[in-house]
N, C-alpha and C positions, 0 to 999 in steps of 0.2 A: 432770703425768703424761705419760710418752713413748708416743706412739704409733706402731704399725709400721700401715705404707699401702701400698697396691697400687691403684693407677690404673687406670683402662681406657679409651682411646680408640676409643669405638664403630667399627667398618666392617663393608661389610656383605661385602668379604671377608677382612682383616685383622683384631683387632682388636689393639691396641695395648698394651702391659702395662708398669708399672714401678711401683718396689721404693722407700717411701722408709721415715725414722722422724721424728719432732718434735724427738727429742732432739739429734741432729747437724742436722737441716734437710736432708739430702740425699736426693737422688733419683734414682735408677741404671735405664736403660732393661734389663729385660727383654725374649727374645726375641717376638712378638705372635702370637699364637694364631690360626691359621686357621679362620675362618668360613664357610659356605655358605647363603648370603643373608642372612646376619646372623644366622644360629644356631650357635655354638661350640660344639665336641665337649666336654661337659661334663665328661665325664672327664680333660681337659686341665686345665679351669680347676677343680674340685676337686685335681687336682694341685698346681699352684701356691697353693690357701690350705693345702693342707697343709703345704707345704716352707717358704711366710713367715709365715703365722701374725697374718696382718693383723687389726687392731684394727678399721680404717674402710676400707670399701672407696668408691670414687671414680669417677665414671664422668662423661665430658665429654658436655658437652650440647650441641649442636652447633647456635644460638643465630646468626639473621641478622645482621648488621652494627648493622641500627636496634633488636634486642632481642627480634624477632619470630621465631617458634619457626621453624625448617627443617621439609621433609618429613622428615629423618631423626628430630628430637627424639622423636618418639613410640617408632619404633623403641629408640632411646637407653634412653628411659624403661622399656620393657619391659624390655629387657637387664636396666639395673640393678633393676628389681621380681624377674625371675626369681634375681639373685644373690642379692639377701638373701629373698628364700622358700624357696632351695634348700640355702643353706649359714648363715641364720640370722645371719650380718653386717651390723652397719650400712651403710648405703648414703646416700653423699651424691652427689647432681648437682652437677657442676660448669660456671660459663658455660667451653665453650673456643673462642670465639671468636679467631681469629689464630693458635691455636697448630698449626694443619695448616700456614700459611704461614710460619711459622716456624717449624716442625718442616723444612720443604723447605731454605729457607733454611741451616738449619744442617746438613743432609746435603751439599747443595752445597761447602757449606764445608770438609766431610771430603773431599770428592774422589767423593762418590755420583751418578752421573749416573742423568738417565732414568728411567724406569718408577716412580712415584712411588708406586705401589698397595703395594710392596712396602715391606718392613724396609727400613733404619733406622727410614725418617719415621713410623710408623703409633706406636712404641714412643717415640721423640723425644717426640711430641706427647703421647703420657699419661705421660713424665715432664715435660713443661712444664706442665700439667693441673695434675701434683700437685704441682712447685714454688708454681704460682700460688695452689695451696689453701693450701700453709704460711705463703707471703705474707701472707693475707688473717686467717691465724687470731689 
């Protein structure tokens, strides 16, 4: 069964967004939704499940090196509670352990200097989120 996916890489002033399906395996950075202190103008992100139409929605959990939750996980966890109470989608957590450093990593690469808070990296990183979830399935 093909599923359509929209990622989100928590922040608590970006948050990160991208667009995959099961069927092809691909996953395409969306622009990231701005945040103020980690509450997103929900009227944004009801935008976006209207326009993709996502099956599961995805949200990186932002998981210490040794396994051990961050101050942010909890934040995290609320986010994705409030999407699926609010728009009625499934919601999986995802470990995204690395993928902020190599979401940097790969902006570098494109020629993106500096200020790291900003797009690319925040959208990079929930499409690596959601490649890692296709991986795994």
């Amino acid at each position: 069964m093909t599923q359509t996916l929209l990622a989100f890489d928590y922040g608590v002033k970006n948050i990160g967004v991208a667009y995959g399906q099961t069927l092809s395996g691909t996953a395409t950075e969306i622009p990231p939704i701005k945040a103020r202190d980690g509450v997103p103008n929900w009227d944004d992100v009801a935008a976006l499940l209207k326009e993709w139409q996502p099956d599961v929605l995805l949200v990186g959990l932002p998981l210490n090196m040794d396994g051990t939750e961050s101050e942010l996980c909890p934040r995290a966890r609320k986010f994705g509670n409030r999407l699926h109470g609010r728009f009625g989608v499934k919601v999986e957590m995802v470990d995204e352990r690395l993928s902020t450093f190599a979401a940097k990593e790969e902006a570098a690469e494109r020629g993106h200097r500096g200020n790291y808070g900003q797009a690319p990296v925040d959208s990079i990183a929930a499409r690596l989120i959601l490649e890692s979830w296709m991986n795994g399935q």
